[in-house]
C-alpha positions as CSV (number, residue, x, y, z in Angstrom):
1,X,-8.4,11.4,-22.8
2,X,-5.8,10.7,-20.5
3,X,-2.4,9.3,-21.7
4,X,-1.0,6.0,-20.0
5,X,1.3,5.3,-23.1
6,X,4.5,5.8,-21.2
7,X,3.2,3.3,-18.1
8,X,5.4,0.3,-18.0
9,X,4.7,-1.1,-14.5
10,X,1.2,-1.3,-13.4
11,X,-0.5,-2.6,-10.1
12,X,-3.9,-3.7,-10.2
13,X,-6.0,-4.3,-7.2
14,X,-9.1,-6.5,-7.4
15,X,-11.8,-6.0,-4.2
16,X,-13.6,-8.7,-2.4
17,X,-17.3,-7.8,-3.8
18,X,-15.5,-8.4,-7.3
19,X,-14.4,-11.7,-6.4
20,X,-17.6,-13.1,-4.7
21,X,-20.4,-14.5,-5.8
22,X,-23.4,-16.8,-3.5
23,X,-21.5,-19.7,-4.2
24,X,-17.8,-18.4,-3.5
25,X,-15.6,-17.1,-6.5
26,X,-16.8,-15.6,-9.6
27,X,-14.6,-17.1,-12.0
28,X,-16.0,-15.9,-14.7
29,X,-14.5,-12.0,-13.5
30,X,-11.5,-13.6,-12.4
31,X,-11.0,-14.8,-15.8
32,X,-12.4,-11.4,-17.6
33,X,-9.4,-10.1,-15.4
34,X,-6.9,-12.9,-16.2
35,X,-7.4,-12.0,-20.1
36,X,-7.2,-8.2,-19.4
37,X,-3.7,-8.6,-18.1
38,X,-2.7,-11.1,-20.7
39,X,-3.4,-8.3,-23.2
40,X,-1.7,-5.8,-21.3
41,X,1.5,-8.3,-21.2
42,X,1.6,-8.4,-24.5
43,X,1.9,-4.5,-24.5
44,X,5.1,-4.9,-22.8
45,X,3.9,-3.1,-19.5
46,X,5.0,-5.8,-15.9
47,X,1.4,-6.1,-14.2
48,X,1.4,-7.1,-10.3
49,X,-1.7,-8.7,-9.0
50,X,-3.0,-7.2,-5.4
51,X,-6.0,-9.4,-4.5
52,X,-8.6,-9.5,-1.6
53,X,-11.0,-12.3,-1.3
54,X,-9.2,-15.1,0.4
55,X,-11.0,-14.2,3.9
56,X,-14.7,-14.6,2.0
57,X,-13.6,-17.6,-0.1
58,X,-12.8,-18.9,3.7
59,X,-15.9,-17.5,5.1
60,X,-18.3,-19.1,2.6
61,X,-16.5,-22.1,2.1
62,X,-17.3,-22.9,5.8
63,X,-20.7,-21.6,5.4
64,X,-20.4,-17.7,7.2
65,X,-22.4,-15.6,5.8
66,X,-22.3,-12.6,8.5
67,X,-19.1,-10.2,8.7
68,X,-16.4,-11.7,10.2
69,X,-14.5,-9.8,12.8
70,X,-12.7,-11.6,15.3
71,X,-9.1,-11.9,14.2
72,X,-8.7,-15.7,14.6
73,X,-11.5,-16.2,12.6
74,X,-10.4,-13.9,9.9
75,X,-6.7,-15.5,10.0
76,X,-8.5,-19.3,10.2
77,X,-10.9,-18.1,6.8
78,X,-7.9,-16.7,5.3
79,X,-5.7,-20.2,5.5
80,X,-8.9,-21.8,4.1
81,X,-9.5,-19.1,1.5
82,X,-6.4,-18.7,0.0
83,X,-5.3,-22.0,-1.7
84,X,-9.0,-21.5,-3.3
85,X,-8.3,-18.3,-4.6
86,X,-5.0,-19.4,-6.1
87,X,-5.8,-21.8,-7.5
88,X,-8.3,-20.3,-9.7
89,X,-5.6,-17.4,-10.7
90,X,-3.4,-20.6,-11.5
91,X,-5.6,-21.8,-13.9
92,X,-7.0,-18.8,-15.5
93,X,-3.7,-17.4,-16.3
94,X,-2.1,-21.2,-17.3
95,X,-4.7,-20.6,-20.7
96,X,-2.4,-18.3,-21.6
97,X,0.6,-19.9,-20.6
98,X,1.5,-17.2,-17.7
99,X,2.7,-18.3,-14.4
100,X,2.5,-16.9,-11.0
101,X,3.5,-16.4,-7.8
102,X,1.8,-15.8,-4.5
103,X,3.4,-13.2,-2.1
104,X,2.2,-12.9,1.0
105,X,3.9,-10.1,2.9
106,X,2.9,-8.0,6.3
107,X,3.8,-4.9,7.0
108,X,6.9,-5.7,9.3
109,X,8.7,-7.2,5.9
110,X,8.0,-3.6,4.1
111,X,9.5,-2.1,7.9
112,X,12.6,-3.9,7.9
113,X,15.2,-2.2,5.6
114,X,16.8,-5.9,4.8
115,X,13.7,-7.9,4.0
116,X,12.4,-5.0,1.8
117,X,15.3,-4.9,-0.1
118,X,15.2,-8.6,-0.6
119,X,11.7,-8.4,-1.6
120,X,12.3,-5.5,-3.8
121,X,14.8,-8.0,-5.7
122,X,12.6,-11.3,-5.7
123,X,9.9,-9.1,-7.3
124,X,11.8,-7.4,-9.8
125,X,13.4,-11.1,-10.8
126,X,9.8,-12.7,-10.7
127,X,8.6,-9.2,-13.4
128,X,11.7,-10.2,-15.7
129,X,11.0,-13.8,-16.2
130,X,7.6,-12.4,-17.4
131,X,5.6,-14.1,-14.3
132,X,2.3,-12.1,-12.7
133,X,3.3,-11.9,-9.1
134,X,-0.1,-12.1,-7.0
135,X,0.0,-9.8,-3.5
136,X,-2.0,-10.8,-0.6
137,X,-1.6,-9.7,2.8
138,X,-0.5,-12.7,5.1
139,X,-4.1,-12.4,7.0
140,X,-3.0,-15.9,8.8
141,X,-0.4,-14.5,10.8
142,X,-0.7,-10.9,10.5
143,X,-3.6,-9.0,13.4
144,X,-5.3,-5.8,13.4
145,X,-4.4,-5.8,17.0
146,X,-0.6,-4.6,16.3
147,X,-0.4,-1.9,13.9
148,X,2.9,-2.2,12.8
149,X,2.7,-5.4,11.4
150,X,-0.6,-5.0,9.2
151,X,-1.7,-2.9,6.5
152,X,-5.3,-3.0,7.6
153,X,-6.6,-3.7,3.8
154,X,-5.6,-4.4,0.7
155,X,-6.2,-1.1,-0.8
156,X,-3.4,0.5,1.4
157,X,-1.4,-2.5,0.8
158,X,-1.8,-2.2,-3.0
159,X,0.1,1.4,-2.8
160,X,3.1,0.5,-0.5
161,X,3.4,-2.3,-3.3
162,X,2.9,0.6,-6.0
163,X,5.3,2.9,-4.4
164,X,8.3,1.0,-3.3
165,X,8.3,-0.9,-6.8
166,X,8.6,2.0,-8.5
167,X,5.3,1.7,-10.5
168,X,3.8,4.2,-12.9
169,X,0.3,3.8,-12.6
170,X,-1.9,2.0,-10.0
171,X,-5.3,0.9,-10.5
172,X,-7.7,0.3,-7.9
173,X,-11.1,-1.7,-9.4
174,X,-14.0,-1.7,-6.5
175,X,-17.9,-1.9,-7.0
176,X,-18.0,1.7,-7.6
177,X,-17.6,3.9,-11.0
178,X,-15.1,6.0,-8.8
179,X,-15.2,8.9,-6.1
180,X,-18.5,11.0,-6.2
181,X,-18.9,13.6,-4.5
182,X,-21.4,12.6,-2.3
183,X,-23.0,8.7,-2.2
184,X,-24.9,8.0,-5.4
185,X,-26.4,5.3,-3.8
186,X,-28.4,7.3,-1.5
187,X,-28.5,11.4,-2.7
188,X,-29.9,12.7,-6.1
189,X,-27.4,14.6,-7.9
190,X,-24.2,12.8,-6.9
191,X,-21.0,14.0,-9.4
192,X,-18.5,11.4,-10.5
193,X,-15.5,13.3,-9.9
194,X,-12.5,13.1,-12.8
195,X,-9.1,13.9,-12.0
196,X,-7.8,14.5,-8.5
197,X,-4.7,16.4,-8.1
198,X,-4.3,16.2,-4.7
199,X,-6.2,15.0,-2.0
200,X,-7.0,17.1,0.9
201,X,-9.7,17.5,3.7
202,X,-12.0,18.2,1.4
203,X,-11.5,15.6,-0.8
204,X,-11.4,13.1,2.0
205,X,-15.3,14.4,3.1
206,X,-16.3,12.8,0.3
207,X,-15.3,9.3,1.2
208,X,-18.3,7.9,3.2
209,X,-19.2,3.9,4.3
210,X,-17.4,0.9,4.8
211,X,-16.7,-2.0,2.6
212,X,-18.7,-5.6,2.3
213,X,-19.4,-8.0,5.0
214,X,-16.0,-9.3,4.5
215,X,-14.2,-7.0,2.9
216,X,-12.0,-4.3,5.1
217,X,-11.9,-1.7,2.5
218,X,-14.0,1.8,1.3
219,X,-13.8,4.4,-0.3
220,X,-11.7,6.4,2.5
221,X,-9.1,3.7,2.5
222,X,-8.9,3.5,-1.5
223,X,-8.3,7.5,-1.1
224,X,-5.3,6.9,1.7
225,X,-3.9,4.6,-0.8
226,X,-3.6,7.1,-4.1
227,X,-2.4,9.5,-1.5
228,X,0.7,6.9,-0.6
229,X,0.9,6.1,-4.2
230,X,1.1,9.8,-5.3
231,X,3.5,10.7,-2.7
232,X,5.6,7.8,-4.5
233,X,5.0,9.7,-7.9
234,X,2.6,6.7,-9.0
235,X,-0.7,7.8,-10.2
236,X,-3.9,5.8,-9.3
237,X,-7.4,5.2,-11.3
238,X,-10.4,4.3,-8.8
239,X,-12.5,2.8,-10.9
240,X,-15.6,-0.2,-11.1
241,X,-14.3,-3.6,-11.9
242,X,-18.0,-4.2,-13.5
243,X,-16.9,-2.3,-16.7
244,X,-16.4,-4.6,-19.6
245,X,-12.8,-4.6,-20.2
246,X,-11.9,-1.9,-17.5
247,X,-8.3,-2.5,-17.7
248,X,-7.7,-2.2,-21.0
249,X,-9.6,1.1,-21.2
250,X,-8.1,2.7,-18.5
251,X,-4.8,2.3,-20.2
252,X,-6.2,3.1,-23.5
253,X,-6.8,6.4,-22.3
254,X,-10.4,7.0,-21.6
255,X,-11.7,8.7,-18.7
256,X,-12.8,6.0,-16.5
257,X,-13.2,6.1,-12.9
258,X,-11.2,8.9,-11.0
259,X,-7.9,9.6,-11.5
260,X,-5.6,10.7,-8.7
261,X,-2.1,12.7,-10.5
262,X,1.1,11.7,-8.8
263,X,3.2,13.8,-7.5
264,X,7.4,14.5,-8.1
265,X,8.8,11.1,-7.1
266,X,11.0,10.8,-3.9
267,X,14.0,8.9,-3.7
268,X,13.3,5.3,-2.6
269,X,15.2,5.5,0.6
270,X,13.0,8.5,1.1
271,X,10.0,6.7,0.4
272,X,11.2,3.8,2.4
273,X,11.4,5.9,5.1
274,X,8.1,7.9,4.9
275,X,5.7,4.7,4.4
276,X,7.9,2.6,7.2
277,X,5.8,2.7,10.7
278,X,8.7,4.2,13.9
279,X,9.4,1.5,16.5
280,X,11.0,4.2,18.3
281,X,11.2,8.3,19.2
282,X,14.0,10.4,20.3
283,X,13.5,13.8,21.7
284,X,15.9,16.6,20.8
285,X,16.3,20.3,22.1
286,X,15.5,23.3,20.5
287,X,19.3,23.7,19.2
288,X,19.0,20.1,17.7
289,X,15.4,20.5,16.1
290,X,17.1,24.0,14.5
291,X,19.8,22.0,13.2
292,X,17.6,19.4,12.0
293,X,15.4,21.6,10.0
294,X,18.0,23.2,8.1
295,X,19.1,19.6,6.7
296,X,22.1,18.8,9.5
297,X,23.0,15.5,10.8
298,X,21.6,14.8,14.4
299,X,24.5,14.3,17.1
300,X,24.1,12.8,20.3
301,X,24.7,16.4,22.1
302,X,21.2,17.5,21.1
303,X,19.2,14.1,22.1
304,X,17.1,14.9,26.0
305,X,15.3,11.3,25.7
306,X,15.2,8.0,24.1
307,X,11.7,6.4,24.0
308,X,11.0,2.8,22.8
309,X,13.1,-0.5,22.1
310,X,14.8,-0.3,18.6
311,X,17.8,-1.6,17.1
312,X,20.1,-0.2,14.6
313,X,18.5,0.5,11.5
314,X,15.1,0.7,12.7
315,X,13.1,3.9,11.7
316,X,12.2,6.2,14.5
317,X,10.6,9.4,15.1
318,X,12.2,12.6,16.4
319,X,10.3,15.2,18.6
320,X,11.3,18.7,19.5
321,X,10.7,19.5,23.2
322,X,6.8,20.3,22.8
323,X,6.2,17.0,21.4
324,X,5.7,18.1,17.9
325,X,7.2,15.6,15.3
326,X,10.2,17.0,12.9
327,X,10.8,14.1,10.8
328,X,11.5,10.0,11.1
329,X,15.1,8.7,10.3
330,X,17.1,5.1,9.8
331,X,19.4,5.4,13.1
332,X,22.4,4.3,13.5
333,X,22.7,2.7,16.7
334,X,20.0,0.6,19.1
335,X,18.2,2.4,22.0
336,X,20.9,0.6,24.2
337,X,23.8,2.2,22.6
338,X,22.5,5.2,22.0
339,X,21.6,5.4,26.3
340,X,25.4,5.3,26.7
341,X,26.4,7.6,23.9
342,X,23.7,10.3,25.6
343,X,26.1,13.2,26.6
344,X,28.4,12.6,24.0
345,X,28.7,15.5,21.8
346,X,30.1,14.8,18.5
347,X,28.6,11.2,17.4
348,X,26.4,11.2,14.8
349,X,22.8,9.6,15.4
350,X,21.8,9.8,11.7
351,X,22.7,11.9,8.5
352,X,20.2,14.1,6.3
353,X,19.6,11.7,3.8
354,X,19.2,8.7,6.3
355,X,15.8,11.1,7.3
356,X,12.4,12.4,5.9
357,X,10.8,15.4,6.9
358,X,11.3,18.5,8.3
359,X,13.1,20.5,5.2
360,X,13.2,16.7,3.6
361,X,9.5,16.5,2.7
């Protein structure tokens, strides 16, 4: 048995192939899940709702039935898709008198240190008037094309949600009992795996194949996703969303799925910083990167180039000379001011616990 007594925030993230059915939604799992979290509720544990399904309620709505890859398309499906898929949640939790709240974020609101925050707070109000705030990410604007802006699925969108709301346990429900460690679908013998501690090359091998027609995820990205959430000190359950009351058992205790252990958790600046995509590097020399690595501020003196556009605040990467990264950092100035300042020998660029890496991580 594992014990989930102490858990008092919970994500949940529901895949596409849960969602779906040959006519659109299943709304009879949607409201299997509804009731599920209604219980939990009552336990006193704040549940946030990561859901996928808005690009296939879009997709089948208008009749596609093959996957759907170009980006317009996806965003078009997704506009369609969504008010669909809300409006089921709306329903199914107004039975039991619960309201909720779409968020739509992309990944540039988790980069930028202000709209995080405000986020942060708008959640954290939304979980203490008792409302079940439902993630999505915002497919109609955000694109594949530009990294830094999208999360790529909603599995890896699920743990940055996880992580930088300080949750204790996130749950990941796909069509799958958990990680095996090889495909059960297709080799005799396959062993569900229990309890991951951490997750390393070898535990990556074991994530094979791709997610359904519409979907984006697999099992790879729901292993990236613990592997954010447990570098946040969250733990995460991969587990099948086709068990009979899979929510309630998993925080009952019983050993369902796969469960990933977190790890210590880091300060949220520091996690801030670690899961927030660089706009910008700086190159140091070999008396900076020293310095750097034995937890000292970085001064102008030590910077030899400036790559990128970035403003102040944005995260950037530092390099030593050989190109090797030593850690990413809030900066204090923009790319412009920090040009000028180049030569200067006492101004500080950032401070050790403005940074992550190096001696940091």
């Amino acid at each position: 048995m594992r014990d989930f007594s102490a858990v008092r925030k919970l994500v949940v993230k529901v895949g596409t192939n849960l969602l779906s059915s040959k006519d659109g939604i299943d709304e009879k799992r949607i409201e299997s899940f509804v009731r599920q979290i209604f219980r939990i509720k009552e336990r006193g544990v704040q549940v946030l709702l990561v859901s996928s399904g808005a690009v296939g309620m879009g997709a089948k709505k208008m009749g596609h039935v093959t996957p759907v890859v170009h980006t317009p398309l996806r965003q078009a499906y997704a506009a369609i898709g969504m008010p669909l898929l809300m409006s089921t949640y709306e329903r199914e939790f107004g039975k039991y008198d619960l309201i909720t709240a779409q968020v739509l974020i992309t990944r540039s609101v988790l980069n930028n240190r202000k709209s995080y925050i405000n986020l942060r707070s708008s959640v954290a109000t939304l979980l203490a008037l008792g409302v079940v705030p439902i993630f999505n990410e915002n497919d109609v604007v955000s694109t594949a094309e530009i990294e830094s802006n999208n999360f790529g699925d909603n599995d890896r969108l699920s743990a940055f949600v996880a992580s930088k709301i300080d949750a204790d346990l996130l749950v990941l429900l796909t069509d799958i009992d958990g990680l095996y460690d090889k495909n059960p679908k297709k080799e005799e013998g396959a062993r569900l795996i229990d309890e991951i501690s951490d997750i390393d090359e070898g535990v990556m091998s074991y994530a094979r194949g791709k997610g359904s027609a519409f979907s984006t995820g697999g099992m790879k990205t729901k292993l990236i996703a613990a592997k954010i959430a447990q570098e946040g000190g969250c733990g995460t359950v991969i587990a099948s969303g086709y068990e009979e009351d899979v929510l309630i058992k998993i925080l009952d205790g019983e050993n369902i799925g796969t469960y990933i252990k977190p790890h210590e958790r880091l300060s949220q600046k520091a996690r801030w910083i670690r899961n927030t995509s660089a706009v910008g590097t700086l190159v140091v020399d070999d008396g900076a990167s020293r310095a750097l690595l034995m937890h000292s501020s970085l001064l102008t003196g030590g910077i030899k180039e400036i790559k990128g556009i970035f403003a102040k605040g944005d995260v950037v990467k530092v390099e030593d000379l050989r190109g090797k990264e030593l850690m990413k950092a809030i900066t204090k100035y923009d790319s412009t001011e920090l040009e000028s300042l180049i030569g200067e020998k006492n101004v500080i660029v950032f401070r050790p616990e403005d940074s992550y890496g190096g001696e940091n991580a």
